[in-house]
N, C-alpha and C positions, 0 to 999 in steps of 0.2 A: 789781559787780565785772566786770571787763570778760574776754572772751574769755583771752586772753594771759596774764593774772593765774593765771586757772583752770589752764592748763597747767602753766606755771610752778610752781604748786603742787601739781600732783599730781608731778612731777618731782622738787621735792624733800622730795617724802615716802617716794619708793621707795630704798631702798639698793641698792648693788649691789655685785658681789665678783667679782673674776677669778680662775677656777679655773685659767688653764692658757693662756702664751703659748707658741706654736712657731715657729721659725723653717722657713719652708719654702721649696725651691726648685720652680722648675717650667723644663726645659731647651729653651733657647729655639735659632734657627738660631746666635744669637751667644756662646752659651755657656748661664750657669746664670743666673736670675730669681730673683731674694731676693723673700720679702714675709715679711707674718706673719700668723698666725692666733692670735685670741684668741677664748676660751669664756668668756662675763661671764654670770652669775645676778644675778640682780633681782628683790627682793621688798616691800611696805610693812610684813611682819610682821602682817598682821593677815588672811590669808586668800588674799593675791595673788602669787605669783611665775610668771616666765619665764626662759626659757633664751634665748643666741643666742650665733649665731656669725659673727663678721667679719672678713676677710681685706684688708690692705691693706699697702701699703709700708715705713710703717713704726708702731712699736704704740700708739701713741697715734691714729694712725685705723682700725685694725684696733678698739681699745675701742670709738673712739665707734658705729662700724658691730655690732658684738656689742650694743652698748646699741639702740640703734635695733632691733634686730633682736627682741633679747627684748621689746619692747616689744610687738612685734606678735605675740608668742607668750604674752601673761600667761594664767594661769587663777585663776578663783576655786574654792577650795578650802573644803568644808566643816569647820568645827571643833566641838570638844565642848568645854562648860564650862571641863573641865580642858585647855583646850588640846591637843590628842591627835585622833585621827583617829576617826570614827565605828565603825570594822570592820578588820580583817583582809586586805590587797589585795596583788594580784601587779601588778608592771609590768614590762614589757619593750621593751626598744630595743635592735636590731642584736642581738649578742649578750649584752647586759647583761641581766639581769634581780635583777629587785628586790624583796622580802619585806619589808610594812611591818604593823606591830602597831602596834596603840594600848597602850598603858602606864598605869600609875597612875599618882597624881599626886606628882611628887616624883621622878620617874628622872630626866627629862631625857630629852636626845637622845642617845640611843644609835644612832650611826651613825657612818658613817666616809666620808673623800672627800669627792665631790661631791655626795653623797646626806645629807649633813650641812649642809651649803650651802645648798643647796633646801631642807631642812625648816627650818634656824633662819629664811630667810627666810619664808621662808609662813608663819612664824608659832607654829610646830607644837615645843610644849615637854616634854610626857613620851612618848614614842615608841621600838620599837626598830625597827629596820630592818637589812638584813643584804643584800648585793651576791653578785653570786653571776655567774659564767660571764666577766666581763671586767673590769680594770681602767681600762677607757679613760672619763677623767673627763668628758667628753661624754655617750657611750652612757649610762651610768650616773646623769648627771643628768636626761637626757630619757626613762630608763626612772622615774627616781623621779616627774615630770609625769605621765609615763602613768599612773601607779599612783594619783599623786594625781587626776586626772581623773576615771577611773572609780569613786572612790569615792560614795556614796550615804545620803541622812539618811534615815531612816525616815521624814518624813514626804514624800519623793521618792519612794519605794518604793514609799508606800501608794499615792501618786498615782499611778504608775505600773501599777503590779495595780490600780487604779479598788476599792480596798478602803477602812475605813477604818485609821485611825490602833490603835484602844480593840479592832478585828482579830486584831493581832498579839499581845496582851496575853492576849487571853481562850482557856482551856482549855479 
């Protein structure tokens, strides 16, 4: 398989989903500057999403630049059996902040916005999650990254404390 091939297919493996085009000006000496800004999330569903965001003339190059963009922001995300997050994490962007539980199995995603977004795309199926301090669907999805970022497997942990695994277990 050649180079090209390979890209090509991990392209279209990833989905993507546009939370949010704006129409903005910016006032120039000859008046007022049209473009647009769009927020596109991109995920494979199986552990991998990014955020971005692109700004151009008109929104069909504003997407492709938000795609391009997220592309260079993915993260891998840990998951558990049940599809669901290992632990309990805060994230925060700007002023959003984000409260993410792991779930049984059988909730679903319990979220809302763009923080719903990000999680169906990563992959992530019994979950609750709760937004808190801002509704801007940006902050909000880059606070949900954060949160997913710093999450941690127990056997990263152990690695990390240079403990073992059978450690955490024992009384």
């Amino acid at each position: 398989m050649s180079n090209s091939n390979k890209s090509k297919e991990k392209e279209t493996e990833l989905e993507r989903k546009v939370v949010q085009i704006r129409r903005v000006t910016k006032v120039v000496k000859g008046g007022k500057k049209l473009s647009f800004r769009a927020v596109v999330i991109i995920g494979n569903e199986k552990g991998q999403v990014g955020v971005g965001v692109g700004k151009a003339g008109d929104v069909m190059g504003a997407v492709k630049k938000a795609v391009a963009d997220a592309k260079k922001h993915l993260v891998n995300i840990p998951l558990t059996k049940s599809n669901s997050v290992p632990h309990v994490i805060n994230g925060r962007a700007g002023a959003a902040k984000i409260i993410i539980r792991p779930s049984a199995p059988g909730t679903g995603v319990i979220a809302g916005g763009s923080v719903r977004t990000v999680l169906e795309l990563a992959g992530v199926q019994n979950i609750l999650a709760k937004q808190l301090g801002s509704n801007n669907p940006l902050n909000n999805a880059r606070a949900t990254i954060d949160a997913l970022q710093n999450l941690k497997t127990l056997s990263s942990a152990a690695r990390d404390r240079d403990l073992s695994v059978d450690h955490f277990f024992s009384k």
